[in-house]
N, C-alpha and C positions, 0 to 999 in steps of 0.2 A: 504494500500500500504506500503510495505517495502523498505525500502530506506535505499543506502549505503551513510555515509556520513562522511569523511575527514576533517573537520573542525575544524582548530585548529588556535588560537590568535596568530596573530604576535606579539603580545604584550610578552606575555608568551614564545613563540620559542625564539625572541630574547634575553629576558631576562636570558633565560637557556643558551642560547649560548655565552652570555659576562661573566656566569662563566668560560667558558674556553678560549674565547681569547676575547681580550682588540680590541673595535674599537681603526683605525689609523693603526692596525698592520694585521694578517692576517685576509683574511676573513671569516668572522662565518659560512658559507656555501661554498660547493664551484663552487653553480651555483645558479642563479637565473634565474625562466621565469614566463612569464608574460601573460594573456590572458583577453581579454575584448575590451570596447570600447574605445569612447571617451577620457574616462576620464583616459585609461591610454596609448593611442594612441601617441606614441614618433614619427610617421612620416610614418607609412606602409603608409597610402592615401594618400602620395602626388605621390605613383606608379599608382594611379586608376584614374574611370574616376569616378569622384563623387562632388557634392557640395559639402560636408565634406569632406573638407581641412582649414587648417591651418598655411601653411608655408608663410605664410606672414605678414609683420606687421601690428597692435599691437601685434598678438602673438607673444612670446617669449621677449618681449622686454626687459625682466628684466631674461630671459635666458642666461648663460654665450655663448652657443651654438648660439643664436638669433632663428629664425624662423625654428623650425627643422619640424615643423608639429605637433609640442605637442596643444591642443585645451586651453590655457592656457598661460599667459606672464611668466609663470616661470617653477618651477619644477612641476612634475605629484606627485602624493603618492606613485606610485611603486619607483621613483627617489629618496623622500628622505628616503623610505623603503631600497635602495638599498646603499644611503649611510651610513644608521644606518646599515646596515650588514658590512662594512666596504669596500663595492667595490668603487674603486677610478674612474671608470669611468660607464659614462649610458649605461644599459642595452642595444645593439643594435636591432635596428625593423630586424625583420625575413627578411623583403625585400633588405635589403641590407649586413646582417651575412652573412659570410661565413670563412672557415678555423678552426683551432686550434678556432678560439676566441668563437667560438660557447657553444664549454666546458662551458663559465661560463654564459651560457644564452643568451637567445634571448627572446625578446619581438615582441608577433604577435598581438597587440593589434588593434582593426579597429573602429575608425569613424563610427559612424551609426548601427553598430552591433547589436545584437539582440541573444538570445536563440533560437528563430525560423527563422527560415531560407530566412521567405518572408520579416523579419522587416527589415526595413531600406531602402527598395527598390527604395520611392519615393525621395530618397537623390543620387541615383546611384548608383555604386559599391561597395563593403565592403563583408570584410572578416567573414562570419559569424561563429560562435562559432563552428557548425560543422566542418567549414574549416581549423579553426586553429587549431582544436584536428588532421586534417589530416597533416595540414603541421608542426605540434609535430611531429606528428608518423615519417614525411620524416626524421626530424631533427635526432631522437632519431637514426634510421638506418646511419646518417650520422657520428653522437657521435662512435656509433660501427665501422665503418669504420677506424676513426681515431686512434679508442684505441688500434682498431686490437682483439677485445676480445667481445665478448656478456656479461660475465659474468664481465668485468671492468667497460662494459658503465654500465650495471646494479648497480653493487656497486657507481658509481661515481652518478646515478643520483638519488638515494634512500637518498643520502643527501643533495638533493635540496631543494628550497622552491620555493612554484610554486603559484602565487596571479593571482588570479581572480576576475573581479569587471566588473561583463553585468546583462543585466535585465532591464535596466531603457527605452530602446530605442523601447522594448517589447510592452510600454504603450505610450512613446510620440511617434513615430513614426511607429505605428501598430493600437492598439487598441483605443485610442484618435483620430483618423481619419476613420472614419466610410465612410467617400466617399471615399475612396483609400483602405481600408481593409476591409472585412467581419467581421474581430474576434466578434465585439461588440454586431452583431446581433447573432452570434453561439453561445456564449460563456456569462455567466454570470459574472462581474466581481470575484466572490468567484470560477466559475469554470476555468474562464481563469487563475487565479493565480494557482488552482490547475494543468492547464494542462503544465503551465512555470515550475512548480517546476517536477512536472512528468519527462521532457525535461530535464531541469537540472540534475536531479539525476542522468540519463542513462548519460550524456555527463562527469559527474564527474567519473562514474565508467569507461567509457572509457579513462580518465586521468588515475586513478590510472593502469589502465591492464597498461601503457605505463611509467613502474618503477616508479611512482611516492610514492612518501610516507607523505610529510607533504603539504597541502593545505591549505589555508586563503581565505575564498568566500568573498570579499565585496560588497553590491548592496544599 
């Protein structure tokens, strides 16, 4: 199998990009978005109906925001990703962006999410990785709207950086549950990782068809 794959360190992105501009001042990209679960879920599920939520206390309690829905009493990794790019504010959840502010990203991250489409089911609703490469797609048409230009949102978004971190919910909430999921019994573990990464690769190359250009996968 041949696989396209966009994978490149934030470590390294950032480090190139503070030879040109100094955090505190502008910012080293001039959008960031954000796709996955949990772990980088700023508050899309408290729109859903799902057990996985979090806008309540103890979470956030060490958040300057308090209980936004992050799964977490403080900052996510996309958060202090975003503050090492130099953005002075958090990345807003897709469920509630809208206008101008969209330019500098949106976070469609979901609670319970999954690569394949059935994980996460027995948690409720959640936006699965399909879903958010669909509501990118809405956003990217809404980008051109704004710019007024196909060919500006394209330049504007080819210098973004786009972090992804799902995968994990694949296994505790799919195939770790054998009374509520088949996978275990279809699937070998060596062939179910094969058929996640399968999944993944086709979902990455639908990122990049949608201007994307620099991607950081973390799982």
């Amino acid at each position: 199998m041949t696989s396209l794959w966009w994978v490149i360190s934030l470590a390294t992105i950032i480090s190139r990009r503070q030879q040109i501009r100094a955090i505190g001042g502008e910012t080293q990209v001039p959008c960031y978005f954000i796709l996955g679960d949990s772990l980088a879920d700023p508050g899309n599920n408290n729109f859903l109906v799902t057990t996985a939520k979090a806008n309540y206390l103890p979470y956030g309690d060490d958040f300057p925001l308090g209980a936004t829905g992050r799964f977490c009493n403080g900052r996510t990794t996309p958060d202090v990703i975003g503050q090492l790019l130099g953005f002075t504010n958090y990345i807003p959840p897709y469920a509630t962006a809208s206008g101008p502010t969209i330019l500098k990203g949106v976070n469609y991250a979901s609670g319970g999410a999954g690569i394949r489409n059935e994980t996460g089911r027995n948690l409720g609703d959640r936006i699965t990785m399909d879903e958010q490469l669909r509501d990118h797609g809405n956003l990217v048409q809404q980008i051109i709207n704004i710019l007024g230009d196909k060919d500006l949102a394209y330049n504007h978004l080819q210098k973004c950086i786009y972090y992804v971190d799902i995968g994990s919910n694949d296994y505790i909430n799919n195939y770790f549950m054998p009374t509520l999921y088949p996978t275990s019994s279809i699937y070998t573990p060596e062939q179910f990782a094969d058929a996640l990464i399968q999944q993944y690769s086709q979902q990455i190359r639908v990122c990049t068809s949608l201007y994307t250009n620099s991607i950081s996968l973390s799982s």
